[in-house]
C-alpha positions as CSV (number, residue, x, y, z in Angstrom):
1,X,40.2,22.6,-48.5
2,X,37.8,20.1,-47.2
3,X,34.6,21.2,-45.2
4,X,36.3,20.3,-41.6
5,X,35.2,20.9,-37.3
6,X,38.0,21.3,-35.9
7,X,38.6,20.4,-32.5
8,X,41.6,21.3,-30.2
9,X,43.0,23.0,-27.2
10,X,47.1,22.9,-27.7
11,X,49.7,25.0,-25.5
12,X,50.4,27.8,-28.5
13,X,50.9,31.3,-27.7
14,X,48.7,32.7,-28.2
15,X,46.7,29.7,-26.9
16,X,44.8,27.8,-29.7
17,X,41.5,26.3,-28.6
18,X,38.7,25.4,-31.0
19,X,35.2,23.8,-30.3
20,X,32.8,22.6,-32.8
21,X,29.1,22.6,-32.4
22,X,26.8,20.4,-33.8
23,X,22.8,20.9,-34.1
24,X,20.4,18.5,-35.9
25,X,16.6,19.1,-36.7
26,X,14.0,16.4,-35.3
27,X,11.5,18.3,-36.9
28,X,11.2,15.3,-39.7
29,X,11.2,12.6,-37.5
30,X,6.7,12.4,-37.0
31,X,6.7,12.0,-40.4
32,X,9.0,8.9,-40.0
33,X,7.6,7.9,-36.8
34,X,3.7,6.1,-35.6
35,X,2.2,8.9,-33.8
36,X,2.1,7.6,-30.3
37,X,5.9,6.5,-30.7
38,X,6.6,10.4,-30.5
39,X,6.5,10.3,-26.8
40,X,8.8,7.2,-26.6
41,X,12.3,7.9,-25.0
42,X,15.1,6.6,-27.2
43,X,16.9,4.1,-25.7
44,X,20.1,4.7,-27.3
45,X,21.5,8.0,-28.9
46,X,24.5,7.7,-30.5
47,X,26.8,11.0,-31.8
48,X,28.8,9.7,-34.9
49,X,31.4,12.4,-36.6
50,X,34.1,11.3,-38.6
51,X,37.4,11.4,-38.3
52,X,39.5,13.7,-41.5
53,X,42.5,14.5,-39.6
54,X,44.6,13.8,-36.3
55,X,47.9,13.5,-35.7
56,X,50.0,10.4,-36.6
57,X,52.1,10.5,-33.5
58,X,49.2,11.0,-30.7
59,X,45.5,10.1,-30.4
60,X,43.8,13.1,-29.8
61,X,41.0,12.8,-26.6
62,X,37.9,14.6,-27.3
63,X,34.5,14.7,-25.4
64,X,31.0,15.8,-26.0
65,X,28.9,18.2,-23.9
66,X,24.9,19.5,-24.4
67,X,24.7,23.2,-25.6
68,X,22.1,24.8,-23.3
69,X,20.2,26.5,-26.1
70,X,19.8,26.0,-29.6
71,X,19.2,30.0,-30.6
72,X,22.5,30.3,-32.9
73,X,23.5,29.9,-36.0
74,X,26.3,28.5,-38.1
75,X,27.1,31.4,-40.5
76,X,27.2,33.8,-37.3
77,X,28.6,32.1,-34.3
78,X,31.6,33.3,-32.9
79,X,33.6,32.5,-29.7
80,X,32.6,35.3,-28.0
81,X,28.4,34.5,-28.4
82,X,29.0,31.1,-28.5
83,X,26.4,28.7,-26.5
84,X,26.8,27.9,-23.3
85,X,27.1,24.7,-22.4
86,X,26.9,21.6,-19.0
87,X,30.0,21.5,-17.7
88,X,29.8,17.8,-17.6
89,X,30.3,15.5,-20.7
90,X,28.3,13.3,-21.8
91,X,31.0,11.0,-23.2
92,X,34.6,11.4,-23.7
93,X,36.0,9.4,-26.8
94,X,39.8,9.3,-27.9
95,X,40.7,9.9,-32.0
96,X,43.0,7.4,-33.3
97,X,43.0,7.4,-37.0
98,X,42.2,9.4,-40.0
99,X,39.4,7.9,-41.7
100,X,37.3,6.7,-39.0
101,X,34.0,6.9,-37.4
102,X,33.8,8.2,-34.0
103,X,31.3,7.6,-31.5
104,X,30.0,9.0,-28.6
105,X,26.8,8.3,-26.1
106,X,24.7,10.8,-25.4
107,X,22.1,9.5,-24.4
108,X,21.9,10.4,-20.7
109,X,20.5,13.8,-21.9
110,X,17.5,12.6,-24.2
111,X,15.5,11.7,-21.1
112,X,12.2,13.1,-23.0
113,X,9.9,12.0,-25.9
114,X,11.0,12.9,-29.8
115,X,7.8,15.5,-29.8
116,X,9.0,17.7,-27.2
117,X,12.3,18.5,-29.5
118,X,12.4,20.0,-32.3
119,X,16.4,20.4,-32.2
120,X,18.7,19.1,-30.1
121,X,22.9,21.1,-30.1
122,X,26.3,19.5,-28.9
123,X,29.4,21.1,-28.7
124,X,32.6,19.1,-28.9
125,X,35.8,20.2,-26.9
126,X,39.5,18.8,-26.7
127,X,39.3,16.8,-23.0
128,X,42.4,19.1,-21.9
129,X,45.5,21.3,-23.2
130,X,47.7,19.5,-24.7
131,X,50.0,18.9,-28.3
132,X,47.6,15.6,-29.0
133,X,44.5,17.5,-28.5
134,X,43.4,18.4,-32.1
135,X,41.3,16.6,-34.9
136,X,39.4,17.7,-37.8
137,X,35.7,16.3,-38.6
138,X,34.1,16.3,-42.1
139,X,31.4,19.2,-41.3
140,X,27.5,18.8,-42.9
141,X,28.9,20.1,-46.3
142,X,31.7,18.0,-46.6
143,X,30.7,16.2,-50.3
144,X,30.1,12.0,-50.3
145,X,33.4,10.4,-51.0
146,X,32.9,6.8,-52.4
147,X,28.7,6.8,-51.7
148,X,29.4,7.2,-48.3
149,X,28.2,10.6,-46.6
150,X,30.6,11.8,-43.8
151,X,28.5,14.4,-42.3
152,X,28.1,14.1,-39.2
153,X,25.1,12.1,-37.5
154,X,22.8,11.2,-35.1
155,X,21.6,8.0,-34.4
156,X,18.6,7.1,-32.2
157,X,17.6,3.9,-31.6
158,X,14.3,3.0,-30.2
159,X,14.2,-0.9,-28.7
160,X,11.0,-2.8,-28.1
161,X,9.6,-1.9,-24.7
162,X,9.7,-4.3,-21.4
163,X,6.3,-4.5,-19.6
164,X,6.8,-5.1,-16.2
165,X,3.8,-6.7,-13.9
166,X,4.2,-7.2,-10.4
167,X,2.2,-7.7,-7.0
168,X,3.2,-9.7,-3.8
169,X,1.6,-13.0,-4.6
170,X,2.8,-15.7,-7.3
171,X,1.0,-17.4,-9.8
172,X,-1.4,-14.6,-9.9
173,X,-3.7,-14.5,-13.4
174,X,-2.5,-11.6,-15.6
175,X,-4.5,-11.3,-18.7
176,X,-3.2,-9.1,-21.6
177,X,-4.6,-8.3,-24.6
178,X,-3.1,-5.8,-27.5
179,X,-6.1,-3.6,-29.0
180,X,-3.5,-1.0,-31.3
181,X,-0.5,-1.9,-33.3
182,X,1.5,1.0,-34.0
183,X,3.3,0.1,-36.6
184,X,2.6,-2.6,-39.0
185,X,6.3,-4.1,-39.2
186,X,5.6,-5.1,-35.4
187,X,4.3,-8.5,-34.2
188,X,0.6,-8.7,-32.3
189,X,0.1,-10.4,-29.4
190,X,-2.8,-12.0,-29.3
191,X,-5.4,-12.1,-25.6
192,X,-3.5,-14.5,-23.2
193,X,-3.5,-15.1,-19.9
194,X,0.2,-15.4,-18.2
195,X,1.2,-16.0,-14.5
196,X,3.3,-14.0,-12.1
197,X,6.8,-16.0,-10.9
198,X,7.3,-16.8,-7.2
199,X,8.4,-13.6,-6.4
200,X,5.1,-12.1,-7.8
201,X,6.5,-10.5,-11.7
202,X,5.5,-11.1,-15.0
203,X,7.9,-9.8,-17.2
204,X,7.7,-9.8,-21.4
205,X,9.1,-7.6,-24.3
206,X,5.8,-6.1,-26.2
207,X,5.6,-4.4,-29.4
208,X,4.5,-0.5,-29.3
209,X,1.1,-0.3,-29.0
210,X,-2.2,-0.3,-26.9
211,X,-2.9,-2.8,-24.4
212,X,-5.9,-4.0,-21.9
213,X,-4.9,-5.3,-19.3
214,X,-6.4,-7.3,-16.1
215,X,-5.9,-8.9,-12.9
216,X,-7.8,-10.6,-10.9
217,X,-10.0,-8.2,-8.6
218,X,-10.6,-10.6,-5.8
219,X,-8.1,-13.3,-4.7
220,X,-9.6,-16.4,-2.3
221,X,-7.4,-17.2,0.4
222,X,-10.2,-19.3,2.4
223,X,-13.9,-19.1,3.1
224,X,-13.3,-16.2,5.3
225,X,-10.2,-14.3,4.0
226,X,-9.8,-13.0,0.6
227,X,-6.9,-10.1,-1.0
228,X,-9.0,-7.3,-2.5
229,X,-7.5,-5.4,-5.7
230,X,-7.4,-1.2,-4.6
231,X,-5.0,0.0,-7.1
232,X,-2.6,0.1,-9.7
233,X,0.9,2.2,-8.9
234,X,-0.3,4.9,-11.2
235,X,-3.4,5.7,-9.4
236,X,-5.8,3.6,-11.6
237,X,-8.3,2.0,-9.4
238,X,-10.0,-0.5,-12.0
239,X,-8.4,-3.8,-12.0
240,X,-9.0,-4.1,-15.9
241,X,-7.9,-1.1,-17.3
242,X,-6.3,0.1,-21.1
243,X,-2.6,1.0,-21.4
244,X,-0.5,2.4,-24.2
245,X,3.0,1.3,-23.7
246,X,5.8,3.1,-25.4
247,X,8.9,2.7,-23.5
248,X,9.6,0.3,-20.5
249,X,6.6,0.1,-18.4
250,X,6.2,-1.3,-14.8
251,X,2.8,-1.6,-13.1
252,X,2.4,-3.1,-9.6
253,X,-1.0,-4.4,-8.8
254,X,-1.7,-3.4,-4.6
255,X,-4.1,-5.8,-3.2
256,X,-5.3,-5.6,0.7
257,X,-6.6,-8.3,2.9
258,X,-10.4,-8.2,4.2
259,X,-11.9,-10.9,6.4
260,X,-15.4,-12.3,7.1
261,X,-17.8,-11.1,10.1
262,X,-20.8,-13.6,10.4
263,X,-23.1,-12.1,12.8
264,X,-26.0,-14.0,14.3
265,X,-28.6,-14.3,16.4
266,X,-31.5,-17.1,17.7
267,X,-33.8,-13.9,18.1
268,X,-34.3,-10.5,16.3
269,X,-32.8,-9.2,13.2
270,X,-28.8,-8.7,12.8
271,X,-26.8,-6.3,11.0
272,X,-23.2,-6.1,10.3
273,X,-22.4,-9.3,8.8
274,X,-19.9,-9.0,5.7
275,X,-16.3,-8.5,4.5
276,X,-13.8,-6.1,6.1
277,X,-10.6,-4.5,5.3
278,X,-8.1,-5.3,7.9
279,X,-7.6,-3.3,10.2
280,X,-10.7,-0.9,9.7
281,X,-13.5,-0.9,12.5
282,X,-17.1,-2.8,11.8
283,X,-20.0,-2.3,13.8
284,X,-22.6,-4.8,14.4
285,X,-25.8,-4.6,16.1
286,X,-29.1,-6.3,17.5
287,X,-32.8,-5.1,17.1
288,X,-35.0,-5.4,18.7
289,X,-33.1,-6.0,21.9
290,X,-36.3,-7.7,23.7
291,X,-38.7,-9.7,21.6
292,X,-41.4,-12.1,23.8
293,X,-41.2,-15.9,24.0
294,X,-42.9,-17.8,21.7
295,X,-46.3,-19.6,22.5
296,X,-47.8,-19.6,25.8
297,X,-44.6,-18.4,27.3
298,X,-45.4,-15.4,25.5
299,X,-48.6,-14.8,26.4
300,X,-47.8,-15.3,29.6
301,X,-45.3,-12.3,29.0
302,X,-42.1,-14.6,29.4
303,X,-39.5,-11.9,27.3
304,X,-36.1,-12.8,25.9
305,X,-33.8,-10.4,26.8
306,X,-30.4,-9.1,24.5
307,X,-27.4,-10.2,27.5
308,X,-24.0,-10.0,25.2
309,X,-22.4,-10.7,22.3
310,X,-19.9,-14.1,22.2
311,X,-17.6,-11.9,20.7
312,X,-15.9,-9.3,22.7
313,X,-16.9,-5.8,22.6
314,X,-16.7,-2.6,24.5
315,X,-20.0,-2.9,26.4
316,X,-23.3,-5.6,26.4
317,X,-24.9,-2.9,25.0
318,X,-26.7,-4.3,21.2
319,X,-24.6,-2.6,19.5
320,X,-20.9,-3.6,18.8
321,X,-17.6,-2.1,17.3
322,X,-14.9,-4.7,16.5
323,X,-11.3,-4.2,14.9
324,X,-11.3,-6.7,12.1
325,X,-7.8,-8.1,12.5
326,X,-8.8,-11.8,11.8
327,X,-12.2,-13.1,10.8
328,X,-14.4,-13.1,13.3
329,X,-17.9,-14.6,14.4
330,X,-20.3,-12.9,16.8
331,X,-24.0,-15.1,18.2
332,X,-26.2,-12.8,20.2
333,X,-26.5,-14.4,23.4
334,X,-30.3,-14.0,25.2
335,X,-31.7,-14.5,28.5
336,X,-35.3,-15.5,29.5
337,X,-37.7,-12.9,32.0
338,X,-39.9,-14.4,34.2
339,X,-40.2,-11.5,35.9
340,X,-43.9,-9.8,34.2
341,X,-45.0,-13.5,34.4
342,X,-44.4,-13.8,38.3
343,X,-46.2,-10.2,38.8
344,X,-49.0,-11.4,36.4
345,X,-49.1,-14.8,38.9
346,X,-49.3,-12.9,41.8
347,X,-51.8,-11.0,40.7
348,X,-53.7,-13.4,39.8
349,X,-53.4,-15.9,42.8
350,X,-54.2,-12.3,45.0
351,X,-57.4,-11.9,42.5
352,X,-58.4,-15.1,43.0
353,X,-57.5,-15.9,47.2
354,X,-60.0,-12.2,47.4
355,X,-62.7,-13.9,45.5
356,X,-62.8,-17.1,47.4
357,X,-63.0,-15.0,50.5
358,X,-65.8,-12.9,49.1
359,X,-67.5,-16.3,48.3
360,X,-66.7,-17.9,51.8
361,X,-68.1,-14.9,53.4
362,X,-71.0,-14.5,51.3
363,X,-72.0,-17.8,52.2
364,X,-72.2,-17.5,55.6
365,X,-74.8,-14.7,55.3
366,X,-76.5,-16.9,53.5
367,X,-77.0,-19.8,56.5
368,X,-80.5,-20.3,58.2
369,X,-80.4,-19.7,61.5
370,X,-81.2,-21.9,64.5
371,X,-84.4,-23.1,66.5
372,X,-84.2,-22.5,70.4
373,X,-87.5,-22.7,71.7
């Protein structure tokens, strides 16, 4: 009697129905494995069992489901403490032959790394009641037959990962450069610098292993506007950062836009000049707000005076808060004041009429007087 799984739900009374569970150890597999390729998600899993009996007159239909827990035990199980299991298949395959391999996918429900299992169960049912609905499987102790083994196996395969790069501008630089192999079978790639395609991606299949990566951190549109690098999709904020890929990997590269404020001024000292993001607020100011003309002007106390900025602002007042939505350029405008200089005049010119009329009268005291006799 062969070691067999037998698999069936036919309309007997009593009813007949039979499922087989399957459980394989991964516990081996980080001996077989680099390290860091523990965390990689297979990107295939294949179910093989093969085929020892089903009957010549139907193919039997028979699908695969995930046991919810992995706490039994061969020698023990019974229908009535059997696993439970998803009621949804994974795969649904249909026996045609004696003697052959059957396969089914299952990997929709190895979504995590080959560390965080250390046993994986399956349990295989007939797809419905019915006469065709039975087949027999060579079980784990079935002997080799011809150097083959029959048992039943599982296969996963694990394919290169795709590194994805993407941003919204083309042709931008990305450099890449692989620091860690992880297995020694697996080409290097040696430090190159690629380009993003028109609509911004860089796309390449990369060996396992540890990567630097870069992009630019500033990108020159003109002399005042310029795309600023602020992040990476997985909250790294370095443009130049270190990256062990395992699996498929996309990374999108944010940039945001930031234009120039010049800020000037024929008098005074200016602050505020300098690149903005767009759409944030800048303030620019003015100081001192009065400063005195130059040369004799100046003495004379001729002032020039802070009257507005060129660009637009809330008030005339020195100090200025702009949206930067576009570059912009902002001149201190100044007027002249007379006004200390016309006082000083007056003064002056009153100083000076009261001395003449001092002198005029002091002069008249000062006449000798006439001879009448």
């Amino acid at each position: 009697m062969p070691y067999v799984l037998i698999v069936q739900d036919t309309p007997t009374v009593p009813k007949s129905e039979n499922y087989a569970y399957l459980k394989f150890d991964l516990s081996s597999l980080p001996s077989l494995l680099p390290e860091t390729l523990l965390e990689a998600v297979p990107s295939n899993v294949t179910l093989w069992a093969y085929t020892r009996y089903v009957s010549l007159f139907y193919n039997s239909s028979i699908e695969v489901h995930r046991a919810l827990t992995n706490n039994w035990n061969e020698s023990s199980l019974t229908w009535n403490d059997k696993p439970a299991f998803e009621k949804t298949a994974y795969d649904l395959q249909r026996v045609t032959a004696n003697g052959t391999w059957v396969r089914w996918n299952v990997t929709e429900g190895f979504s995590s790394g080959v560390s965080q299992r250390a046993e994986v169960s399956y349990m295989l049912k007939a797809s419905e009641t019915h006469w065709k609905n039975i087949a027999w499987f060579d079980a784990k102790d079935e002997p080799q037959h011809s150097n083959m083994s029959t048992r039943p196996e599982l296969d996963l395969d694990f394919a290169l990962p795709i590194l994805t790069i993407d941003s919204a501008y083309a042709n931008l630089p990305v450099t890449i450069e692989q620091q860690t192999i992880l297995a020694s079978y697996l080409p290097t790639v040696e430090r190159q610098t690629y380009g993003t395609d028109a609509n911004g991606t860089f796309k390449a299949i990369v060996p396992w292993g540890t990567y630097a990566i870069s992009v630019p951190e500033v990108i020159p549109m003109s002399n005042v506007t310029r795309a600023v690098f602020v992040g990476w999709n997985d909250d790294v904020r370095e443009a130049s950062r270190t990256i062990t890929i395992i699996q498929n990997t996309r990374l999108h590269a944010t940039y945001r836009m930031q234009y120039d404020l010049s800020v000037s001024s024929p008098y005074a000292s200016t602050s505020g000049s300098g690149w903005y993001f767009e759409g944030t607020n800048a303030s620019l100011s003015v100081n001192p707000d009065t400063v005195p003309a130059e040369g004799v002007a100046g003495v004379l106390g001729v002032r020039h005076i802070f009257d507005h900025w060129t660009l637009s602002c809330t008030d005339l007042e020195p100090k200025c808060v702009v949206i930067m939505d576009s570059p912009k350029s902002a001149t201190a405008v100044w007027r002249d004041d007379y006004a200390i200089t016309i006082a000083l005049s007056a003064a002056i010119l009153t100083i000076a009429f009261a001395a003449i009329m001092l002198a005029l009268r002091a002069r008249r005291k000062g006449l000798p007087q006439e001879n009448k006799s």
